[in-house]
TORPA-4810 file (N, C-alpha, C, O; in nm, 3 decimals):
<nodes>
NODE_1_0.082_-0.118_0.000_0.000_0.000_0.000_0.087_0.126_0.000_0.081_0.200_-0.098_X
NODE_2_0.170_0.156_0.106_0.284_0.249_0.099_0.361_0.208_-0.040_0.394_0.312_-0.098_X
NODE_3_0.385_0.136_-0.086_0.465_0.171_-0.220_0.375_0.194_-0.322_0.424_0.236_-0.427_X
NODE_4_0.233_0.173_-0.319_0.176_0.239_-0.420_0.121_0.378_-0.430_0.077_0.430_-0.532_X
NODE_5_0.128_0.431_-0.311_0.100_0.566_-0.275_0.197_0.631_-0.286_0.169_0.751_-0.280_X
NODE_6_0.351_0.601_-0.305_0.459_0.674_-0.369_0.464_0.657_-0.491_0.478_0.752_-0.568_X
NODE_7_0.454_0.547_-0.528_0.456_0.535_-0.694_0.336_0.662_-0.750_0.353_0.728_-0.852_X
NODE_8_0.199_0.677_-0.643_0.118_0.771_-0.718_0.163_0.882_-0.743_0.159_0.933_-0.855_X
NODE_9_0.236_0.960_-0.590_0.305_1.059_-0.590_0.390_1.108_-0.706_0.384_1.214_-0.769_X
NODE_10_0.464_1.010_-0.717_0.591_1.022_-0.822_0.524_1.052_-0.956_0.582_1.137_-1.024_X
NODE_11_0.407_0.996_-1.011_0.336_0.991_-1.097_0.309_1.163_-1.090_0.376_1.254_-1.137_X
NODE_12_0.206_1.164_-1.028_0.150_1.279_-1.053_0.234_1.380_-1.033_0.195_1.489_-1.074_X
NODE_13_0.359_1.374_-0.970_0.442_1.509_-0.970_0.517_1.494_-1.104_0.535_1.590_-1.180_X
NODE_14_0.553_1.385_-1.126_0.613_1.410_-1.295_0.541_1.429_-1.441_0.575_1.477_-1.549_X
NODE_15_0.436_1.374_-1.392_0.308_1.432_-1.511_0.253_1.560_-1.478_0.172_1.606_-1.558_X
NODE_16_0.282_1.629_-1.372_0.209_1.786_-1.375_0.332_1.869_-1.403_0.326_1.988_-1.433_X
NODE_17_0.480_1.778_-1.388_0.577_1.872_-1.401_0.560_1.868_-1.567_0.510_1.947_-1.647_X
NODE_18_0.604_1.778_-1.577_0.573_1.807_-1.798_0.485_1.846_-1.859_0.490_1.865_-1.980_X
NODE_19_0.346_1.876_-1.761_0.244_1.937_-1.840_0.255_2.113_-1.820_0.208_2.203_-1.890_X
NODE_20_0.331_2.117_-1.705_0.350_2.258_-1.669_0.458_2.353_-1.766_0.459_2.474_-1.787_X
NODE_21_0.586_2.200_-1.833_0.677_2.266_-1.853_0.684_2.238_-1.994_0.778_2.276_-2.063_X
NODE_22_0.578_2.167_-2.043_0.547_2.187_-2.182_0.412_2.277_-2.211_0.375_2.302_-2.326_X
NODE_23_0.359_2.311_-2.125_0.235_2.398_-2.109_0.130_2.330_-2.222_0.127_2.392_-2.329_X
NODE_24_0.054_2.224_-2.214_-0.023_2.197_-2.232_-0.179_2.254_-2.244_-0.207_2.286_-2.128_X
NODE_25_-0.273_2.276_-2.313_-0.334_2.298_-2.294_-0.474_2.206_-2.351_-0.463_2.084_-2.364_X
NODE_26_-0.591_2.269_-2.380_-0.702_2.151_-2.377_-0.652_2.122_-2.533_-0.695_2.009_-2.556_X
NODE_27_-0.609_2.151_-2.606_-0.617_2.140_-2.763_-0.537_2.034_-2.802_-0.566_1.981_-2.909_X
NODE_28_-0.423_1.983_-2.725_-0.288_1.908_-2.746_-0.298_1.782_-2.631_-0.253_1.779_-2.516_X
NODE_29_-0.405_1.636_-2.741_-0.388_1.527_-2.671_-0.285_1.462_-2.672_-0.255_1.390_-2.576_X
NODE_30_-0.190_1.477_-2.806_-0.091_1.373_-2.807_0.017_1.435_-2.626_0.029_1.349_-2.539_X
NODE_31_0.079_1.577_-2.599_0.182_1.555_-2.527_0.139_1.504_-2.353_0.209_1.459_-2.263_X
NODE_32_0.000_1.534_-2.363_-0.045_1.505_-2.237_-0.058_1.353_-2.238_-0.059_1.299_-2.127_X
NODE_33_-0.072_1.256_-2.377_-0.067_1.106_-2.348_0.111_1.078_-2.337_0.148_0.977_-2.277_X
NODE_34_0.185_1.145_-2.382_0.332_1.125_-2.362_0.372_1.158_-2.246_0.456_1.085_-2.195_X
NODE_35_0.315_1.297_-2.157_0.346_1.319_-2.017_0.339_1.180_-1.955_0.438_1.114_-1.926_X
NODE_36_0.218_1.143_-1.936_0.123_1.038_-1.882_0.252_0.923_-1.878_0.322_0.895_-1.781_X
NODE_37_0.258_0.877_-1.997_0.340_0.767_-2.007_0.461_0.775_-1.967_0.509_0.663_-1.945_X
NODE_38_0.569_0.908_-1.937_0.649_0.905_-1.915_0.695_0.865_-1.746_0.779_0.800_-1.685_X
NODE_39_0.538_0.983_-1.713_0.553_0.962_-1.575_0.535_0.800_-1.524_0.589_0.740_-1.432_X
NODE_40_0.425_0.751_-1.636_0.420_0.602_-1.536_0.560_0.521_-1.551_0.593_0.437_-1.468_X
NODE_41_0.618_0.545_-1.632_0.778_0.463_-1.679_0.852_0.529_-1.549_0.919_0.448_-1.486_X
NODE_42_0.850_0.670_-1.497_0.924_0.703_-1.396_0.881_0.654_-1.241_0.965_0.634_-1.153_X
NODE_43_0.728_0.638_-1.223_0.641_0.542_-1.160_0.669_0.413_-1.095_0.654_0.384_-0.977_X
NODE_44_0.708_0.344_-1.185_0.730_0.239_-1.187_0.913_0.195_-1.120_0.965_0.090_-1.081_X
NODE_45_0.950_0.304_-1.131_1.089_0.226_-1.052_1.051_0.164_-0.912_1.077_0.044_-0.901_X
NODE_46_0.997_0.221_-0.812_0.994_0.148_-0.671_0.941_0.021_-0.689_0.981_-0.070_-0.617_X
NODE_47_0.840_-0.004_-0.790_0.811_-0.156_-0.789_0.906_-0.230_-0.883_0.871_-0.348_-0.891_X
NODE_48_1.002_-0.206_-0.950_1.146_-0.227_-1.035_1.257_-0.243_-0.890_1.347_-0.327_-0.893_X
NODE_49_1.240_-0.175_-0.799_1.391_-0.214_-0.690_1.264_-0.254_-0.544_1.297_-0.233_-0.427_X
NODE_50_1.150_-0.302_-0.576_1.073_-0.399_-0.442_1.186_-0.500_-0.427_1.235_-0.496_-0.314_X
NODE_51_1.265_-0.631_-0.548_1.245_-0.707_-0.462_1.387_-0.715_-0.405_1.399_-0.807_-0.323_X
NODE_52_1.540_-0.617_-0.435_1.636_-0.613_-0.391_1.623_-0.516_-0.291_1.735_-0.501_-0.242_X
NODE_53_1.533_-0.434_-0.231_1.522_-0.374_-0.161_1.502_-0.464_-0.019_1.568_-0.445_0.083_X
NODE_54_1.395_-0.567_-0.033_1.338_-0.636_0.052_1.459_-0.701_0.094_1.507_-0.690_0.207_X
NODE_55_1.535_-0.808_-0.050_1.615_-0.886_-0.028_1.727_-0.839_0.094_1.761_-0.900_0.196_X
NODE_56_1.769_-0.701_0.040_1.901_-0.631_0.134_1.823_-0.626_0.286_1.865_-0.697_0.378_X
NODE_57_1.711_-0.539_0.302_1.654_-0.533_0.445_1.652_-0.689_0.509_1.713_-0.716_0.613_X
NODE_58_1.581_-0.777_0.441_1.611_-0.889_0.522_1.737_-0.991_0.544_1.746_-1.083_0.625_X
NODE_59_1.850_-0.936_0.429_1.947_-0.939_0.493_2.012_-0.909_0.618_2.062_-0.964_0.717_X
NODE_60_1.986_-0.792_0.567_2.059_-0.735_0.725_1.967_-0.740_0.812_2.018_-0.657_0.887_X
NODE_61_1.865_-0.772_0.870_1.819_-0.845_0.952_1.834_-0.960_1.003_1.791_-0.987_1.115_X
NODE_62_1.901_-1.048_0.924_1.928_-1.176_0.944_2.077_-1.162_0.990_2.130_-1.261_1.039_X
NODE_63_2.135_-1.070_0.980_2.301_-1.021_0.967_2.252_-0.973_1.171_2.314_-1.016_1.269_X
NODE_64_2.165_-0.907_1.173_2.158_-0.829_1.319_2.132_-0.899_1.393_2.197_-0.891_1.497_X
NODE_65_2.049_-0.979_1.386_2.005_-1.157_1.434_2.124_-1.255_1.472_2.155_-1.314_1.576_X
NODE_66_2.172_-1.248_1.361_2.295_-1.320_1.407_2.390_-1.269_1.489_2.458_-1.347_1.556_X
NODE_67_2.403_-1.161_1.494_2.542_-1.106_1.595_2.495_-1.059_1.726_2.570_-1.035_1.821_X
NODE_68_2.375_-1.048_1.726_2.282_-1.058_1.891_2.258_-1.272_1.931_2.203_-1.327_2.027_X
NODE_69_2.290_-1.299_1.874_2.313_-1.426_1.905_2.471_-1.462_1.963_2.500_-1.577_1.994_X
</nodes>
């Protein structure tokens, strides 16, 4: 749930940044479907580093585990 509520974040701040900084307006569907897409490609990294993220945390958990043993 928390990583999809950043992924939204990330979304919508990079699709309002390219619509702001290509100034879009109602007339121009194609750059607002290219914003869109770009942002979800930028979107999409946190679920691209879920599962080495996890992997390292439960490493070193298992690393902290062990030396309190």
């Amino acid at each position: 749930m928390i990583l999809g509520a950043i992924s939204l974040v990330i979304w919508f701040v990079v699709a309002f940044a390219l619509g702001v900084r290509w100034f879009i307006d109602e007339n121009t569907a194609q750059p607002i479907l290219m914003a869109g897409g770009i942002a979800l490609m930028v979107a999409a990294i946190p679920w691209l580093a879920y599962r080495p993220l996890v992997r390292r945390l439960s490493e070193a958990a298992k690393r902290k585990e062990a030396q309190r043993l």
